[in-house]
py3Dmol code that shows the C-alpha trace and the ligand (Angstrom):
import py3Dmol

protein = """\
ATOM      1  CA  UNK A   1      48.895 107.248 157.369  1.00  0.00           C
ATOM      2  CA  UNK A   2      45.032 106.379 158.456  1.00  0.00           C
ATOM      3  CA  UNK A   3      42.182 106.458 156.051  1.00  0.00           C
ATOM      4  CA  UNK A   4      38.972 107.362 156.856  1.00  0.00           C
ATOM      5  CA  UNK A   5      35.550 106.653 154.675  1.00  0.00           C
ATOM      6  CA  UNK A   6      32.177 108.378 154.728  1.00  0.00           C
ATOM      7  CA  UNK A   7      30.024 106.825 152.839  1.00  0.00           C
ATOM      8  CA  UNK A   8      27.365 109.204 151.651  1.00  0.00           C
ATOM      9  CA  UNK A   9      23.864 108.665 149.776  1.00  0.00           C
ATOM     10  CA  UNK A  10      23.204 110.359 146.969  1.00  0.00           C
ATOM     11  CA  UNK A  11      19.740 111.469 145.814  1.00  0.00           C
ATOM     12  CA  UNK A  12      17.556 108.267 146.341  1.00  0.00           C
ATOM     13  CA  UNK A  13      20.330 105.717 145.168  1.00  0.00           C
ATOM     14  CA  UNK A  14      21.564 102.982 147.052  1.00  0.00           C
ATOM     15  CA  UNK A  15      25.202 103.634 145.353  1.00  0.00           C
ATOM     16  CA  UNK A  16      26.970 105.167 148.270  1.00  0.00           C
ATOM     17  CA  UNK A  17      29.829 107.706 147.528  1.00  0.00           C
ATOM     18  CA  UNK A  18      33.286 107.631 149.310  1.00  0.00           C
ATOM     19  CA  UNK A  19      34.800 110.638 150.223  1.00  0.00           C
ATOM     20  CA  UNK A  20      38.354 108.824 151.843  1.00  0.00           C
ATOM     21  CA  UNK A  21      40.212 111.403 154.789  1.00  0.00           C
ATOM     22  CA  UNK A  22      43.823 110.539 155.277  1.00  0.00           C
ATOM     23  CA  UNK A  23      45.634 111.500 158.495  1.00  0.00           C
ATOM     24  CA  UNK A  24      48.983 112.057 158.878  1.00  0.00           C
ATOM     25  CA  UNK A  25      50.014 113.016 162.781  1.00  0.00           C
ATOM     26  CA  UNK A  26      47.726 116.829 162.763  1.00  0.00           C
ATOM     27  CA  UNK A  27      47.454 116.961 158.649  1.00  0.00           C
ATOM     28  CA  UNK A  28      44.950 115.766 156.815  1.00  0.00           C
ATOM     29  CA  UNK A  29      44.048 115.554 152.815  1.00  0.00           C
ATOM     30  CA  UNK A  30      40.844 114.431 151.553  1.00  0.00           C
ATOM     31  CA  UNK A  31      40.173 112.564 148.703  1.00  0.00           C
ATOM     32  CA  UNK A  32      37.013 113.556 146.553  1.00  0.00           C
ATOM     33  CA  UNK A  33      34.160 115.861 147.911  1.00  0.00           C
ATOM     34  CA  UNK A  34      31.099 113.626 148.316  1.00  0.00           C
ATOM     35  CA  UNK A  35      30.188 113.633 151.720  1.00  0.00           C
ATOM     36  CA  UNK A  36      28.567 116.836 153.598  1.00  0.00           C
ATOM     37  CA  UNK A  37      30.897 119.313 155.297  1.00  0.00           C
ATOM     38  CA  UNK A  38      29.957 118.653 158.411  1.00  0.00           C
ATOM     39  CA  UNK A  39      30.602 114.529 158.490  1.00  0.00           C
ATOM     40  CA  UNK A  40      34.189 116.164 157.354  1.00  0.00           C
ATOM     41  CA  UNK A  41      34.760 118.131 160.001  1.00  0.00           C
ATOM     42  CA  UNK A  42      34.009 115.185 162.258  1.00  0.00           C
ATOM     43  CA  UNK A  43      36.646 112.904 161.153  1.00  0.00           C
ATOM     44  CA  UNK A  44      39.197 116.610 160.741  1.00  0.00           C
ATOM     45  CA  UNK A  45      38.720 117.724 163.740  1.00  0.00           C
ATOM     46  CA  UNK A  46      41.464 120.424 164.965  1.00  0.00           C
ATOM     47  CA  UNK A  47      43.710 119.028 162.396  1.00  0.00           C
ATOM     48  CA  UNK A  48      44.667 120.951 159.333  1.00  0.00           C
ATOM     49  CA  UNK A  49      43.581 119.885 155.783  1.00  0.00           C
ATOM     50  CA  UNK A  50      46.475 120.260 153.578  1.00  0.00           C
ATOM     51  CA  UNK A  51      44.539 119.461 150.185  1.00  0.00           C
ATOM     52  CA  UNK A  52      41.674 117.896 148.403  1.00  0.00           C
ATOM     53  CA  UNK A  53      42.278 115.332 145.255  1.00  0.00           C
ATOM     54  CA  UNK A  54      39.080 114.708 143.259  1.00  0.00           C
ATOM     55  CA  UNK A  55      39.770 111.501 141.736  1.00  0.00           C
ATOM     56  CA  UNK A  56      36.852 112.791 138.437  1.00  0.00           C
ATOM     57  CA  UNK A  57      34.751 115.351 138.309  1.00  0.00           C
ATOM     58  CA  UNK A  58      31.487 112.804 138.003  1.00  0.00           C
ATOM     59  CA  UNK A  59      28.652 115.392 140.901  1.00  0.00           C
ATOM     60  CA  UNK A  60      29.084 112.726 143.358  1.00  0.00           C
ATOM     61  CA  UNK A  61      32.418 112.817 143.520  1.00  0.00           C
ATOM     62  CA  UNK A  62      32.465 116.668 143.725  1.00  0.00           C
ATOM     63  CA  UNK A  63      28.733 117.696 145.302  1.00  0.00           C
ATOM     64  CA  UNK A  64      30.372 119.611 147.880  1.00  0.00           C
ATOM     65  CA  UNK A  65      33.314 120.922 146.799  1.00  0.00           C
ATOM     66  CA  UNK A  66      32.503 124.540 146.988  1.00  0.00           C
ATOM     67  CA  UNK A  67      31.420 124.090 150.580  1.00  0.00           C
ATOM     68  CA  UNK A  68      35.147 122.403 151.315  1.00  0.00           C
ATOM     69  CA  UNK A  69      36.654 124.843 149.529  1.00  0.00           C
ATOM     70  CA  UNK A  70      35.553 127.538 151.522  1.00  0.00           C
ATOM     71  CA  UNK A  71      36.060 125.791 155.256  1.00  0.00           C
ATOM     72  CA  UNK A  72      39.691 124.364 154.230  1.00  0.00           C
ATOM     73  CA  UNK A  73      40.487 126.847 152.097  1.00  0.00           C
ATOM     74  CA  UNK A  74      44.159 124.631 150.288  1.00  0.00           C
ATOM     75  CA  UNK A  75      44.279 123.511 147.039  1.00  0.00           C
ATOM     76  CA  UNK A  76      42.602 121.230 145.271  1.00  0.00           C
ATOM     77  CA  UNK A  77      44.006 118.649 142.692  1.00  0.00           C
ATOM     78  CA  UNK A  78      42.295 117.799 139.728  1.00  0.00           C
ATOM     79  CA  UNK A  79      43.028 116.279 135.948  1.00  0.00           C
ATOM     80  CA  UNK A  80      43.579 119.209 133.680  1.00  0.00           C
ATOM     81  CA  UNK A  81      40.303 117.661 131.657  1.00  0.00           C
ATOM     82  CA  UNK A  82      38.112 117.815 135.170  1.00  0.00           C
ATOM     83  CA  UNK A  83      37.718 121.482 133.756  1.00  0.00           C
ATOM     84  CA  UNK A  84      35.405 121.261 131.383  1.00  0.00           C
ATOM     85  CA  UNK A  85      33.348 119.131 133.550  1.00  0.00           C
ATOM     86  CA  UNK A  86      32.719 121.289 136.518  1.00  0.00           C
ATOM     87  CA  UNK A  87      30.118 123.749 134.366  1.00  0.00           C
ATOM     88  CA  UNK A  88      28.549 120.718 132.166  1.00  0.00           C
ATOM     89  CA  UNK A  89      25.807 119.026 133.371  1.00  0.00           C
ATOM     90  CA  UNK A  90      26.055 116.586 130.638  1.00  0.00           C
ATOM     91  CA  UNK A  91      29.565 115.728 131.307  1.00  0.00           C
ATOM     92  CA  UNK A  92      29.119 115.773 134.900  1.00  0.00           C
ATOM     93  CA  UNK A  93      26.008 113.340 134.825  1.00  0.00           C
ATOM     94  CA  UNK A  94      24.318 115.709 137.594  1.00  0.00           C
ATOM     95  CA  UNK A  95      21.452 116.042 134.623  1.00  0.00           C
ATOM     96  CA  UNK A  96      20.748 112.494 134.499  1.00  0.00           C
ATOM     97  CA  UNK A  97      20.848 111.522 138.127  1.00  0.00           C
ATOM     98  CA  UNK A  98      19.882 114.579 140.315  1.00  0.00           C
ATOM     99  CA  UNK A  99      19.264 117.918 138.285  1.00  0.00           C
ATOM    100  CA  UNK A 100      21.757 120.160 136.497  1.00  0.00           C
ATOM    101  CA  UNK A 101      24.379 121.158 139.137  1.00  0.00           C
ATOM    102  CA  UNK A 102      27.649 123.120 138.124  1.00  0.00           C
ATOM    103  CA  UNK A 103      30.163 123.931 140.370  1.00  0.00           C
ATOM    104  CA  UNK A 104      32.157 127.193 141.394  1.00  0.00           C
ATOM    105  CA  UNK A 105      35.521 126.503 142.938  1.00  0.00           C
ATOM    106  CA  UNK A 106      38.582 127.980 141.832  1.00  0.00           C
ATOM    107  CA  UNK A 107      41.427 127.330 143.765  1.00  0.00           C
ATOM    108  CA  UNK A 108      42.214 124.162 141.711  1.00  0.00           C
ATOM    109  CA  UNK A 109      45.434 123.005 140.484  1.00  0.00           C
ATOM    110  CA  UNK A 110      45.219 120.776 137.161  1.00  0.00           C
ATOM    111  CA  UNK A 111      47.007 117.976 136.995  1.00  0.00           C
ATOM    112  CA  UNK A 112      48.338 116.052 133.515  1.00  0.00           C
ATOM    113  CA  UNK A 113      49.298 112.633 135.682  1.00  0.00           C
ATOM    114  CA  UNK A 114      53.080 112.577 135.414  1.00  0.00           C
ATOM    115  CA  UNK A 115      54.029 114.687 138.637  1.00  0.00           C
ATOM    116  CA  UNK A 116      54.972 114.439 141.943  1.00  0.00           C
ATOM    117  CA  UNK A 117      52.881 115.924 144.824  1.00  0.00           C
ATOM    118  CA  UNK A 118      54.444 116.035 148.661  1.00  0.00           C
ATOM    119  CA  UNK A 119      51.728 117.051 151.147  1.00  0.00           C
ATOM    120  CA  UNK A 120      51.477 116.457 154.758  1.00  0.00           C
ATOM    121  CA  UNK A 121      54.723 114.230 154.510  1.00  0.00           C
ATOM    122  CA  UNK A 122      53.159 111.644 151.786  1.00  0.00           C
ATOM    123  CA  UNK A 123      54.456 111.013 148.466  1.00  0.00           C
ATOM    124  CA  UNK A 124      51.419 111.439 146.247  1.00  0.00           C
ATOM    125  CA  UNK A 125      52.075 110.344 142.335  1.00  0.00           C
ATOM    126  CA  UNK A 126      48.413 111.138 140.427  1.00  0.00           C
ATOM    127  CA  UNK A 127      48.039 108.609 137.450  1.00  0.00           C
ATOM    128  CA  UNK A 128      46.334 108.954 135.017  1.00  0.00           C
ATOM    129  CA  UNK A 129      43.662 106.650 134.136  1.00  0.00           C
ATOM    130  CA  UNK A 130      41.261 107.613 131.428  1.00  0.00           C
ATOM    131  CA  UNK A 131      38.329 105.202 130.875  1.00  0.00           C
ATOM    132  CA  UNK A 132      35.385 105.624 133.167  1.00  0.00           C
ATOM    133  CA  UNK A 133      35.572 109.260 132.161  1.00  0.00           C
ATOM    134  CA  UNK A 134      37.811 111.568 130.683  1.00  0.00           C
ATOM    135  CA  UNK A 135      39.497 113.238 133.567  1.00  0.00           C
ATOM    136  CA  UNK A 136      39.612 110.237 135.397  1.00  0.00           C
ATOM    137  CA  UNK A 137      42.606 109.971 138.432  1.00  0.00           C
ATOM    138  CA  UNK A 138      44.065 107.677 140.277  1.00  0.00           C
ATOM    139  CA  UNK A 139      46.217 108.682 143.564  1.00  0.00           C
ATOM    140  CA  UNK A 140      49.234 106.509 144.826  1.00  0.00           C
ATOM    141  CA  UNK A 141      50.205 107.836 148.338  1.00  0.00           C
ATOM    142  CA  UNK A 142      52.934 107.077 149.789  1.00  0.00           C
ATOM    143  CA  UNK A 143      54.248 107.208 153.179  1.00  0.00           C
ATOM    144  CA  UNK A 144      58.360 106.320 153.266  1.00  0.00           C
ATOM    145  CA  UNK A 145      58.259 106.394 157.459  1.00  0.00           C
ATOM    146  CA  UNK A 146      56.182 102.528 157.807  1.00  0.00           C
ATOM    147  CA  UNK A 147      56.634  99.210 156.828  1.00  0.00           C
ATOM    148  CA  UNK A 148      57.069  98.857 153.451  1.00  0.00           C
ATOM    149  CA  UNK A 149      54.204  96.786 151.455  1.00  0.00           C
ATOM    150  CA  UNK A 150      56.877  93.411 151.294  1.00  0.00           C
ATOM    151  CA  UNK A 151      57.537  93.751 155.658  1.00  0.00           C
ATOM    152  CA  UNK A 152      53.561  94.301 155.726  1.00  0.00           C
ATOM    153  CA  UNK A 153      52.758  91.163 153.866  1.00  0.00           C
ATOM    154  CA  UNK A 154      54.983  88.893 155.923  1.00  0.00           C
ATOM    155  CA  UNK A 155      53.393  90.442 158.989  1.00  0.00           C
ATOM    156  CA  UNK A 156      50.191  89.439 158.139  1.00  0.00           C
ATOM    157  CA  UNK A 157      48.652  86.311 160.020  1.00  0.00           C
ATOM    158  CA  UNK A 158      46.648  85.320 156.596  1.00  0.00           C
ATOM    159  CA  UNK A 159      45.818  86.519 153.399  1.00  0.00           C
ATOM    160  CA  UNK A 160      41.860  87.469 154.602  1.00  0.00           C
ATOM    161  CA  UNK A 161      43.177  89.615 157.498  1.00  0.00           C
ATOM    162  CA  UNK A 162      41.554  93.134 157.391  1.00  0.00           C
ATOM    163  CA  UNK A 163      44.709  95.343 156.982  1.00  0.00           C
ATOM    164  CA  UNK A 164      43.117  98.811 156.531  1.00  0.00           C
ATOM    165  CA  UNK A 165      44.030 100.137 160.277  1.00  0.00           C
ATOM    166  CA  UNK A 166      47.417  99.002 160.252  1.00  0.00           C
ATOM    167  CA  UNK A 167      49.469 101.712 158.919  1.00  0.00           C
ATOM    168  CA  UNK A 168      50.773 100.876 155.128  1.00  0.00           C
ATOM    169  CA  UNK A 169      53.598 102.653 153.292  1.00  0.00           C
ATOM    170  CA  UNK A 170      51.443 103.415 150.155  1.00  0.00           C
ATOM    171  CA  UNK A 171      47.719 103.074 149.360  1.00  0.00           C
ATOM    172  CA  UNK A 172      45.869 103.611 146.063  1.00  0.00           C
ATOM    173  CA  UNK A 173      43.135 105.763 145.872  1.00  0.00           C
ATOM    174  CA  UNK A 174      40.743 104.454 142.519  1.00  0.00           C
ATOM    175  CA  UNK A 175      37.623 106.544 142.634  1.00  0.00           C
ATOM    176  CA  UNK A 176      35.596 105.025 139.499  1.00  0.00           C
ATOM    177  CA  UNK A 177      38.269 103.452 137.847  1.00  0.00           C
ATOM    178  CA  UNK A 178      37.843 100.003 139.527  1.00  0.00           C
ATOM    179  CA  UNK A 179      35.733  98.556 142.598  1.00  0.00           C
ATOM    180  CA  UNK A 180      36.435  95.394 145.008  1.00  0.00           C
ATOM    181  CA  UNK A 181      33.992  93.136 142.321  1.00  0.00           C
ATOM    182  CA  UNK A 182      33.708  95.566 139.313  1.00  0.00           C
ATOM    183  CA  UNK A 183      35.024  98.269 137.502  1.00  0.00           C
ATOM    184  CA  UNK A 184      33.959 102.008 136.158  1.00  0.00           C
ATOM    185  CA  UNK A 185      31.361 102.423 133.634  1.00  0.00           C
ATOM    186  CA  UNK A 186      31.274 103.726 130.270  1.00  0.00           C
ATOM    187  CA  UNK A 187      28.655 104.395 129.407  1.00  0.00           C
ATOM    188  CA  UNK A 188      28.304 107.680 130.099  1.00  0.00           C
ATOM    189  CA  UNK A 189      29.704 111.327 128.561  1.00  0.00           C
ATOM    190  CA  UNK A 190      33.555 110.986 127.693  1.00  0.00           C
ATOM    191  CA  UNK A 191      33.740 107.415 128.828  1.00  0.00           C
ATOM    192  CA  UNK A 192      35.690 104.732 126.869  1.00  0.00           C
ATOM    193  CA  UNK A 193      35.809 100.663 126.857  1.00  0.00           C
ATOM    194  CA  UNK A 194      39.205 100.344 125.163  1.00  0.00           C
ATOM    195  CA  UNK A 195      41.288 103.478 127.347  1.00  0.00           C
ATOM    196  CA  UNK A 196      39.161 101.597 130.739  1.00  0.00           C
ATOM    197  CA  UNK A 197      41.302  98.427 129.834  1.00  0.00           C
ATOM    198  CA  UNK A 198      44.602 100.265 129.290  1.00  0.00           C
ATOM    199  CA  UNK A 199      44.360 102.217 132.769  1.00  0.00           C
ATOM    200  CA  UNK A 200      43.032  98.780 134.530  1.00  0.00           C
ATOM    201  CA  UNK A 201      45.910  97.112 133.459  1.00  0.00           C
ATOM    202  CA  UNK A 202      48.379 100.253 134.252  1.00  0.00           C
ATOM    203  CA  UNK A 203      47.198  99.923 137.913  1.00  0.00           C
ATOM    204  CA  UNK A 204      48.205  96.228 138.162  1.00  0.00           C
ATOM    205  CA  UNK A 205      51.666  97.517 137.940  1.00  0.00           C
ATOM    206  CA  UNK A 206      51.617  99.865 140.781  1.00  0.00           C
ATOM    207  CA  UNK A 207      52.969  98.566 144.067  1.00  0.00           C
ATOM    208  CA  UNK A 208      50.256  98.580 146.700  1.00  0.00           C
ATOM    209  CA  UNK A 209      48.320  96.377 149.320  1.00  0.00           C
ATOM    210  CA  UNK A 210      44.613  98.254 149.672  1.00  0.00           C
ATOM    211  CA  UNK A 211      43.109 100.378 147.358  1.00  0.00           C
ATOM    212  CA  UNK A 212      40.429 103.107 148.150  1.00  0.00           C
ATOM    213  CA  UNK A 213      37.593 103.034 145.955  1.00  0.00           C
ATOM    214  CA  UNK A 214      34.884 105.639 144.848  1.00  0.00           C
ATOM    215  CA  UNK A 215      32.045 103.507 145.784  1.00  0.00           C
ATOM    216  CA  UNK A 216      31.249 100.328 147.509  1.00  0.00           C
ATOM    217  CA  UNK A 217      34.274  98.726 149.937  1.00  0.00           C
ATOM    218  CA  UNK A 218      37.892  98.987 149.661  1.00  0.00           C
ATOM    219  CA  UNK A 219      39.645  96.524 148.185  1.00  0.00           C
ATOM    220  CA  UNK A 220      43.373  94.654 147.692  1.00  0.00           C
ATOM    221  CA  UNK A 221      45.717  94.365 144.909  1.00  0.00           C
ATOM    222  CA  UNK A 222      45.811  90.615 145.462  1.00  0.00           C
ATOM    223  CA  UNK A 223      41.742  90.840 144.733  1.00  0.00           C
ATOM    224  CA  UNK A 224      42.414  93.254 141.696  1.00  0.00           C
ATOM    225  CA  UNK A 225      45.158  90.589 140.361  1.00  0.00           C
ATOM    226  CA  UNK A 226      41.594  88.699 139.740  1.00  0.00           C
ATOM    227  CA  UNK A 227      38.924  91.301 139.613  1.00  0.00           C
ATOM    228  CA  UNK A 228      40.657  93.401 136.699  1.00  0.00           C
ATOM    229  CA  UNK A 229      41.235  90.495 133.988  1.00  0.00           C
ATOM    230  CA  UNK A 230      38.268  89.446 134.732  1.00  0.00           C
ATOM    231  CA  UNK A 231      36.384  92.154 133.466  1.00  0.00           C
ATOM    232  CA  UNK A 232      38.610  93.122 130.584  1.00  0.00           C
ATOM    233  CA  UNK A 233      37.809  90.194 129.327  1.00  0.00           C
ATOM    234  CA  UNK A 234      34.308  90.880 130.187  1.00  0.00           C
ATOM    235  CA  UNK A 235      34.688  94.394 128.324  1.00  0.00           C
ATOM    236  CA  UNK A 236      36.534  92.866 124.825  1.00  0.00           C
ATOM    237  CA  UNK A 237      33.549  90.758 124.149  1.00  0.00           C
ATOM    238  CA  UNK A 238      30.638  92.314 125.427  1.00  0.00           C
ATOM    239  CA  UNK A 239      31.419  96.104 124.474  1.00  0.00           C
ATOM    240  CA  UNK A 240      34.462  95.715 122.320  1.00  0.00           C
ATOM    241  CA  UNK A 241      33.155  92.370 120.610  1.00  0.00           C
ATOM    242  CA  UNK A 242      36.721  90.807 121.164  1.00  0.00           C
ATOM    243  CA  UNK A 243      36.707  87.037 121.922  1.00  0.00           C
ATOM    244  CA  UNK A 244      39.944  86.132 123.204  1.00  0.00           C
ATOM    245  CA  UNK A 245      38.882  82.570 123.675  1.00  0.00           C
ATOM    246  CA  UNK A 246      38.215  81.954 119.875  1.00  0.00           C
TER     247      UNK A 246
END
"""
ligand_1 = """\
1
ZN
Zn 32.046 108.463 138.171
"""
view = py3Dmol.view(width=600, height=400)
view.addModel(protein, "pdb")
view.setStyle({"model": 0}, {"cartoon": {"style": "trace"}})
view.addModel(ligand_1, "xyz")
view.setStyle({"model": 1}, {"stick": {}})
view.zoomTo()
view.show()
């Protein structure tokens, strides 16, 4: 499997948005709906997209879902809570950041994060990792016909060695739930400091080399091994007022 990232602007932020394409042989699946439909079709192509996973229905992650649903026209994979957010400004954010947006697709399947998705030939296991926001997902994709993540390792010259175009057996896909030096906030609608630290922690147990972020560069599980404790610790005494050091 390839990944692809557009990195889209939204409103006048700096804080890019990642909308990630994986390509498997003439199938594609894209996760989240941030960039414009036609920087999509770019990186598509004649190849045929098999599915969309929104990772949280936060606007940027979802601005132009309608428009994909309409050119791809296959499913699209959401957490059974991403419901509620697609006609609620407030839980969507758009109100704060850009204007009240709501948003009309319908072909959605809603996920609970305990199944099993197989599309385009990858084994996709949505997790469920509340925190950042209430219907927040992350995607473990898995392709069983490359190297897998043990073989990669040893095949890498050193540990800083950009890895992201060689092809890996499985990937993670975070959206807002952590970043290469940070993780999701909290502060707004449905989001929650002590369900953040139980997902983080969840996704240290996941077998992967690169993760996919929602904003900002990918990064590695060896980097999350350090970024995530980090910043639960960070999280118990600044928001939770937990000192584990006294
Ligand atoms: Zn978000």
């Amino acid at each position: 499997m390839k990944v692809d990232t557009i990195r889209t602007n939204w409103a006048e932020s700096e804080l890019k948005q990642n909308t990630h394409i994986i390509t498997v042989g003439d199938k594609c699946i894209i996760v989240d709906a941030g960039a414009k439909l036609e920087d999509v079709l770019d990186v598509v192509g004649d190849k045929k997209v098999e599915a969309i996973l929104i990772t949280h229905a936060h606007f940027d992650h979802i601005s132009n879902i309608d428009a994909y649903e309409i050119a791809f026209g296959c499913p699209i994979y959401m957490n059974e809570n991403s419901k509620k957010f697609l006609h609620d400004t407030n839980l969507n954010a758009s109100k704060y950041f850009v204007g009240d947006i709501i948003f009309d697709a319908e072909n959605i399947h809603y996920l609970k994060g305990k199944e099993t998705l197989n599309i385009a030939g990858l084994e996709i296991k949505p997790i469920y990792t509340p925190g950042h926001s209430e219907d927040s997902m992350c995607y473990l994709c898995s392709d069983s016909s490359v190297l897998n993540n043990d073989e990669l390792i040893e095949q890498r010259v050193g540990a800083k060695q950009d890895i992201s175009n060689i092809e890996q057996r499985s990937v993670l896909f975070t959206g807002d739930t952590c970043f290469a030096r940070a993780v999701g906030r909290t502060d707004l609608a449905t989001g929650n400091p002590k369900r953040l630290i139980v997902s983080l922690n969840s996704l240290l147990k996941l077998d992967f080399v690169t993760a996919y972020t929602g904003h900002m560069r990918h990064t590695t599980k060896t980097e999350q091994q350090d970024n995530i404790p980090t910043w639960v610790k960070y999280i118990k005494k600044h928001l939770l007022n937990i000192d584990d050091d006294k």
